[in-house]
C-alpha positions as CSV (number, residue, x, y, z in Angstrom):
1,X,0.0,0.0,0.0
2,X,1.7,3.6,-1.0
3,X,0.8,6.6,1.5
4,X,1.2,10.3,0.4
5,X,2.2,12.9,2.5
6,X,1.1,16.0,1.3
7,X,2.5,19.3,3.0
8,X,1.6,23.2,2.2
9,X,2.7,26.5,3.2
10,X,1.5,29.7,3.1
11,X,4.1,32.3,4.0
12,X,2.8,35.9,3.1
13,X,3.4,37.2,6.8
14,X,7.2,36.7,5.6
15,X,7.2,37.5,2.4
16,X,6.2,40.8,0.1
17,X,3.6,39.2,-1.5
18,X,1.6,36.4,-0.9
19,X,3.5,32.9,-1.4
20,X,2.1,29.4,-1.1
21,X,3.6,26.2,-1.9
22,X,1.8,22.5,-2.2
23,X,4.5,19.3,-2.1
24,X,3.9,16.0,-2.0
25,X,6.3,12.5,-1.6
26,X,5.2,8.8,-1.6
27,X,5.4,6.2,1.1
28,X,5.1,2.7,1.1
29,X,3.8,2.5,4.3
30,X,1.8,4.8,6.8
31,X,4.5,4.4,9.5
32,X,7.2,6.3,7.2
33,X,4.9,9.1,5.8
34,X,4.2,10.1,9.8
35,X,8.1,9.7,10.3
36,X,8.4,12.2,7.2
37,X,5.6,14.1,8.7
38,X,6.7,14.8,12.4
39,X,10.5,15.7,10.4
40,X,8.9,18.1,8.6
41,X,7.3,19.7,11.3
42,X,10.2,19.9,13.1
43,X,12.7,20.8,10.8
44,X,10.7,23.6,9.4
45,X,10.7,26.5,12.8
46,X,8.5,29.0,10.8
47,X,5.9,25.9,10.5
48,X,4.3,27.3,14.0
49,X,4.6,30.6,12.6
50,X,2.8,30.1,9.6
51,X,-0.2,28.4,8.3
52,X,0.8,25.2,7.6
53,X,-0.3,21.6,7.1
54,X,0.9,18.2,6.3
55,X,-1.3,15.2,6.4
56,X,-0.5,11.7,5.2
57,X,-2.8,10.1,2.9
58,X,-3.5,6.0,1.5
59,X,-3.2,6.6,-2.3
């Protein structure tokens, strides 16, 4: 089974006009895509400071 995470930011508050990007990456299994998920949270400090979202997905 292949699970997608999905992830989008928005990031106007930081930039001079609005800005919003929409990734995506495959999994092969749900355990992975919310390893890749809780990394990408973390990694990414303006994540709390922006409207973001990442969800994983079965495809």
């Amino acid at each position: 089974m292949t699970f997608i995470l999905i992830f989008s930011l928005y990031a106007s508050a930081w930039a001079d006009n609005d800005f919003a990007s929409v990734r995506s990456q495959e999994f092969s299994s749900l355990e992975t895509c919310e390893a890749a998920k809780a990394e990408f949270l973390k990694n990414f400090e303006t994540a709390r400071s922006t409207n973001t979202q990442a969800i994983c997905v079965k495809k």
